[in-house]
N, C-alpha and C positions, 0 to 999 in steps of 0.2 A: 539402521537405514532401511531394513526391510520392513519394518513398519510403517515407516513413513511411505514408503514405497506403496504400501498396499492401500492408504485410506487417500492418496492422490492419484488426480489423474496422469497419464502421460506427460500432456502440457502442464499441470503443477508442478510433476517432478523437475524436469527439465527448466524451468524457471528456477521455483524456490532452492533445488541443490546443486545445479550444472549453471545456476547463474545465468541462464536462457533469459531470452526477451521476447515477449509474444507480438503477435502484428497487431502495428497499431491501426485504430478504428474495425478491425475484428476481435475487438475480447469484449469479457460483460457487463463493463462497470464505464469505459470511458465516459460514456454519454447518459449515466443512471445518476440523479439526483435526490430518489430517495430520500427521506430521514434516517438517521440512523449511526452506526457503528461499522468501520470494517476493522476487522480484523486478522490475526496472522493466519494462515488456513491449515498450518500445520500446530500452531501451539493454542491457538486462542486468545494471543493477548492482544488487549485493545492499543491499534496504532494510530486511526485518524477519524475524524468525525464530518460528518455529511457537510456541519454548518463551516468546515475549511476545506470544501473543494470549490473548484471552479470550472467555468468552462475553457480548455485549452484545445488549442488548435493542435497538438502534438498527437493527440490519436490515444491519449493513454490516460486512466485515472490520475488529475490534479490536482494535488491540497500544497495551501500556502505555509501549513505547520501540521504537524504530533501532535497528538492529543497530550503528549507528555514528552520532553525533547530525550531526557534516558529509554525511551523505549527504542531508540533507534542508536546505530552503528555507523558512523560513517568512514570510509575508508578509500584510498585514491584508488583510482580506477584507468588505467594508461593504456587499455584493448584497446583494440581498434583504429590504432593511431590517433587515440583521443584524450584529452585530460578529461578526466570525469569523476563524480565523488557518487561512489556505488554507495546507497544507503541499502542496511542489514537490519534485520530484527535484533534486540539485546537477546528476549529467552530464549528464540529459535535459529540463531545463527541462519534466518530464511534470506534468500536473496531476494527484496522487494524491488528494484529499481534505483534511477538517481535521482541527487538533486541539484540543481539549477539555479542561479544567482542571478541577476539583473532578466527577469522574466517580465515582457510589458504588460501581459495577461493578469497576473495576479496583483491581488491587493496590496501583497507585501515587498513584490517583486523577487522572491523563492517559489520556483515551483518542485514538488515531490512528484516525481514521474515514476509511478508505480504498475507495476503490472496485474491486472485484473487480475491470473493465475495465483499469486502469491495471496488474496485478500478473500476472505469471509466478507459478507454484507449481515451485520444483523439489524434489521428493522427495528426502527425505534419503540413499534406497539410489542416487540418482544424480548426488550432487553431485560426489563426486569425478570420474567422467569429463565432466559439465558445465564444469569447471574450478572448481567453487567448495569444494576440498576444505578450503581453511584453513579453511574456517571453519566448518568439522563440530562441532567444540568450543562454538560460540555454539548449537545446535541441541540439545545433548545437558541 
């Protein structure tokens, strides 16, 4: 844990391992549409792609799917006097946010409410030397 500790920030830790929630419409990615990849910001693995976000009213980074549905954990979620389905990263056990079922916002009507803190952004013009060229193709 102290590793992890050292290469995040405050607000990452407190998201990705205390299962924290950052404020919505104050983090870095809500309203960023970019090309691209984000990813887990502790492990690196690829969880969702620019071309499945959307714009949502909820203040927080939007995607209607994974770029691959095993990359993700879903687990109930009963804080706060809520039902809610906490989605986790598979290789990092990261706490990313929930998801969301009859959303009028999205195409699919799922939205993945993720928190900025937990997600890497890599730009599409540098996935290939990031290593994550295969999967230029899910971005386009």
């Amino acid at each position: 844990a102290e590793v992890i500790r050292d290469k995040l920030t405050a607000e990452q830790y407190a998201v990705t391992q205390e299962s924290g929630t950052e404020y919505p419409y104050r983090n870095e990615f809500w309203n960023h549409f970019a090309k691209g990849i984000y990813v887990d910001i502790v492990t690196g693995e690829p969880l969702f792609s620019s071309k499945d976000k959307f714009a949502s009213e909820c203040g927080w980074p939007a995607f209607s799917r994974p770029i691959e549905e095993p990359s993700l954990t879903h687990l109930q979620d009963l804080s706060h006097g809520m039902r809610r389905i906490e989605v986790r990263s598979r290789a990092g056990d990261t706490h990313l946010g929930h998801a969301f079922t009859d959303d009028p916002e999205s195409p699919n009507g799922i939205r993945y409410c993720i928190n900025s803190a937990s997600l890497r952004f890599v730009p599409y013009a540098h996935m290939e030397a990031e290593g994550y060229g295969y999967l230029m193709d899910v971005v386009e």
